[in-house]
VOTORDREN-129539 format. One record per residue (C-alpha): residue in one letter; y, x, z. Coordinates in steps of 0.05 Angstrom, whole numbers, padded with zeros to 5 digits, always signed. Layout:
BEGIN
AYXZ
...
! end
This chain:
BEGIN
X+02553+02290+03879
X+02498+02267+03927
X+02521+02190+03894
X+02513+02212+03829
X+02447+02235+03838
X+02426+02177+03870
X+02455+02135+03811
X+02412+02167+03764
X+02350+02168+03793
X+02358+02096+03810
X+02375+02085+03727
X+02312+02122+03704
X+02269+02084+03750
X+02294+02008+03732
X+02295+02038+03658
X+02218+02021+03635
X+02223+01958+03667
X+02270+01936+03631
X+02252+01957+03570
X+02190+01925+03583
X+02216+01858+03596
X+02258+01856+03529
X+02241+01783+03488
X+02187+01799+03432
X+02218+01755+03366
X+02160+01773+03317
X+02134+01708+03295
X+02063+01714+03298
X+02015+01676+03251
X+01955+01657+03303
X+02006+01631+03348
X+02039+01590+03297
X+01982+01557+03267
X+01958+01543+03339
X+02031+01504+03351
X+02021+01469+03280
X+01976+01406+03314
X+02011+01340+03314
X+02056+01310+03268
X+02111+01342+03230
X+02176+01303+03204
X+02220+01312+03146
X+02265+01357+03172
X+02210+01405+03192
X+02182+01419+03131
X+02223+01438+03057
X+02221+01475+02991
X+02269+01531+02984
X+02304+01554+02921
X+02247+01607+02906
X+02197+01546+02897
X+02166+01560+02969
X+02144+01512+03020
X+02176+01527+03087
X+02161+01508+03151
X+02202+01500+03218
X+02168+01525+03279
X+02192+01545+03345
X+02180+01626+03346
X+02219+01622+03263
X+02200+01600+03197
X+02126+01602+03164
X+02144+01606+03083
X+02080+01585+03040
X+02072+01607+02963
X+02053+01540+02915
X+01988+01587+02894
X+01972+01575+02970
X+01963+01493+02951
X+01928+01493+02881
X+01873+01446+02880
X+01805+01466+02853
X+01781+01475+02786
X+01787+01412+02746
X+01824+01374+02794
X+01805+01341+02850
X+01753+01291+02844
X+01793+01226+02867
X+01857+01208+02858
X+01865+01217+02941
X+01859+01280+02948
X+01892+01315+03001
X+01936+01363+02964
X+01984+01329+02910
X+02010+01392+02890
X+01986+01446+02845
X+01997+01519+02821
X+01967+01550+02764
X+01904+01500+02758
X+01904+01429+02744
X+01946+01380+02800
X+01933+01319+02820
X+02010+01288+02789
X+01998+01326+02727
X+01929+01297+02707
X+01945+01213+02695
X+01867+01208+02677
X+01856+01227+02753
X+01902+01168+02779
X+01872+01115+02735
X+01807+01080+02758
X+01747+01096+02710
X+01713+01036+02694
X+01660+01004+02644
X+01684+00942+02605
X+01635+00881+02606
X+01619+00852+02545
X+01665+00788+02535
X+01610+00728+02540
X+01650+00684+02483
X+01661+00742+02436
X+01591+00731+02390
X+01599+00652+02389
X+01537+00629+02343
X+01466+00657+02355
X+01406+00634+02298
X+01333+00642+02311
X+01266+00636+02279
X+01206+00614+02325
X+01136+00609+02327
X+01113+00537+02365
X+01053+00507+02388
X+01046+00433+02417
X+00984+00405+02446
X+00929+00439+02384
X+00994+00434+02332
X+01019+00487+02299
X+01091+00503+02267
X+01154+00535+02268
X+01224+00524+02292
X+01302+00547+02266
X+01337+00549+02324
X+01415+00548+02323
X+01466+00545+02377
X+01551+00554+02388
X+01578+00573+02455
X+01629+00525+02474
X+01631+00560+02543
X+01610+00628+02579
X+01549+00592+02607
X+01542+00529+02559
X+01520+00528+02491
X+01507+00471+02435
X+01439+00475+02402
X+01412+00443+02340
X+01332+00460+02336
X+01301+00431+02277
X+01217+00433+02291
X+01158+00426+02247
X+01083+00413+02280
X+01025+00406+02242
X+00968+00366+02282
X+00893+00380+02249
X+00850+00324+02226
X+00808+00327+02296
X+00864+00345+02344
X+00903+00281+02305
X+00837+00246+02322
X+00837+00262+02390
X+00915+00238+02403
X+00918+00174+02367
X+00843+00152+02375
X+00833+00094+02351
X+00899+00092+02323
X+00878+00146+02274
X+00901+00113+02197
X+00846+00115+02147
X+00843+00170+02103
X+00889+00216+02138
X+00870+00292+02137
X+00933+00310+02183
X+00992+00292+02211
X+01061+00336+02213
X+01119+00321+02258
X+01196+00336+02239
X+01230+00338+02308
X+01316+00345+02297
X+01346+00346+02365
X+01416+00369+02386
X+01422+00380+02456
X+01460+00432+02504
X+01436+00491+02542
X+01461+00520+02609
X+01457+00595+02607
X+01459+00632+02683
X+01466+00702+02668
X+01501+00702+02587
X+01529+00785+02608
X+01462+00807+02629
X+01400+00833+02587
X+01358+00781+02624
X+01380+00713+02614
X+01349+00651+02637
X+01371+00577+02609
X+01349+00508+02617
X+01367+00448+02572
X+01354+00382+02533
X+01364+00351+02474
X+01348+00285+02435
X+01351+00263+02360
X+01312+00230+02298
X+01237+00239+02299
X+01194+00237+02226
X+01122+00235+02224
X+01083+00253+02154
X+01010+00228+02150
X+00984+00267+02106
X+00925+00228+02055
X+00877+00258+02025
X+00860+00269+01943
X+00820+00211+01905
X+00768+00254+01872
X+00764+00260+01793
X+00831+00230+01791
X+00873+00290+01775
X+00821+00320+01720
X+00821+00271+01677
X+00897+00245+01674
X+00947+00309+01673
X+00957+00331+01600
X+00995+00313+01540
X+00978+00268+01491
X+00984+00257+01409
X+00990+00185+01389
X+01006+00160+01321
X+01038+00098+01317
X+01070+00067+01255
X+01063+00120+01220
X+01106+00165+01264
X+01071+00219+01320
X+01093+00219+01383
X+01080+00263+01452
X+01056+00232+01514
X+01061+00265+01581
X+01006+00246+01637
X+01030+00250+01703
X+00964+00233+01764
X+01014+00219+01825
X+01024+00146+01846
X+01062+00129+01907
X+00995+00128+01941
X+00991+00201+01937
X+01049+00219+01978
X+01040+00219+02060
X+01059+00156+02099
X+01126+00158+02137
X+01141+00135+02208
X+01197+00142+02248
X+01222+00147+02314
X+01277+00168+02372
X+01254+00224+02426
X+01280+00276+02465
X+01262+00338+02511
X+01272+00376+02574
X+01268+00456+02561
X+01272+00521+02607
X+01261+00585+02572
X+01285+00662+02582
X+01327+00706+02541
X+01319+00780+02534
X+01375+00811+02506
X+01376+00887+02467
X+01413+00928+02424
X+01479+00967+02434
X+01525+00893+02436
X+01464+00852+02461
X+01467+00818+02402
X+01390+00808+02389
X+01345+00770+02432
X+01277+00754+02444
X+01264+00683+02471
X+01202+00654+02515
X+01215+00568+02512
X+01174+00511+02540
X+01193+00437+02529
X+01164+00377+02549
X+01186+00328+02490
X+01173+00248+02484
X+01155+00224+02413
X+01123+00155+02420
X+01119+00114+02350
X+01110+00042+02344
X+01089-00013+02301
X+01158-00035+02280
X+01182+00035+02248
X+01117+00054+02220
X+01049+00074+02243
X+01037+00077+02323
X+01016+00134+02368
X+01037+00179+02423
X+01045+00249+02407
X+01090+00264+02478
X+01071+00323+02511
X+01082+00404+02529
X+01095+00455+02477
X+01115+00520+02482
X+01152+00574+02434
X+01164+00648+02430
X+01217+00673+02375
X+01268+00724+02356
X+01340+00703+02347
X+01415+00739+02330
X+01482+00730+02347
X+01536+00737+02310
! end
């Protein structure tokens, strides 16, 4: 009996300590996430048949709800966001806008290929206008045709051809018709700087003035009897003295101007030009003088 006793006692003693010792199999959360660093491979991680995300970890298996993952309102805001998949709200896979790159089209430069202007000129004390019309046969190059018309005043025409001055000229107008081609740096942009040339035909008008009592006396119609029969007779004062005295000659010019471009297409534009054109006539092709020299123009043009 005295070994039984002895038994027993000895069993109720070692009996806390080994309960005590017993393995603890309770996965716990803090512990897992803290054994989560570092990378994870395919056969760690999977989606079970309930639609949850599960995770392999030493101490048993973390199971994550898709809710757990959604993204946040709207989407994400790029298409690398770091969770791909979604719940309830919108995912990242299940919004195509999100994946494509937003971006603004530029305008094409050879969509609008003619452009037509009206201008206001001014050359050395004359005064005109200028149509102004030009075809892109490139992005940055364009053909122009830029048909000009200066009047010079009887004392700035005086003060250019000097003694070369005709007699009984009031003024003198110049028809400049150049073709040419521009070089255009910036065609996409609102600002739009160019620089060009052109050459062509040259006309000069001197204009003569009136012979006084000469148109008083000899416009009207007439009745004249003659044989016995009336007849009308219609008086007509121009002679080909009357009309202004031609010359002609070949010139060209250099030009750098500035186009600034508006509306919703940039299809309008306001344009700042200076040239420096050569017009010298001679002798042989009518009346002589040098009307070379700077000029400068400001106009409003469209494309189309």
């Amino acid at each position: 009996m005295s070994y039984i006793r002895l038994f027993l006692l000895a069993a109720l003693v070692c009996l806390p300590v080994t309960a005590s010792s017993a393995p603890n199999f309770e996965p716990s959360l803090k512990k897992s996430k803290a054994q989560l660093s570092g990378s994870i491979s395919n056969s760690d991680i999977g989606i079970n048949t309930r639609g949850e995300i599960t995770i392999h970890i030493p101490e048993g298996t973390i199971s994550l709800p898709i809710d757990s993952l959604s993204t946040v309102p709207k989407g994400p805001s790029g298409p690398h966001a770091p969770c791909i998949l979604g719940g309830p709200r919108q995912s990242v896979l299940s919004n195509p806008a999100r994946l494509s790159p937003v971006y603004t089209p530029l305008p094409d430069p050879m969509k609008m290929l003619n452009q037509i202007g009206i201008f206001f000129s001014t050359a050395s004390g004359g005064f005109g206008s200028r149509i102004n019309y030009d075809h892109k046969i490139s992005p940055n190059t364009r053909f122009t045709a830029s048909p000009e018309f200066l009047t010079y005043s009887l004392s700035r025409s005086r003060a250019i051809l000097g003694d070369l001055m005709p007699l009984g000229t009031t003024r003198i107008t110049l028809i400049t018709i150049p073709i040419g081609l521009q070089r255009h740096f910036a065609p996409t942009s609102r600002i739009n700087p160019h620089i060009g040339f052109g050459f062509g035909p040259i006309i000069r008008l001197d204009h003569r003035s009136h012979r006084l009592g000469y148109y008083g006396n000899n416009l009207g119609l007439d009745r004249i009897v003659r044989n016995r029969h009336n007849s009308l007779n219609l008086t007509v004062p121009l002679t080909l003295d009357d009309f202004p005295s031609t010359s002609l000659t070949l010139g060209g010019h250099l030009a750098s101007g500035l186009n600034i471009h508006f509306g919703a297409k940039k299809e309008l534009a306001l344009t700042i030009e200076g040239r420096y054109t050569l017009a010298r006539f001679i002798d042989a092709m009518g009346s002589p003088g040098n009307f070379s020299g700077f000029s400068a123009a400001i106009g409003f043009g469209k494309a189309f």
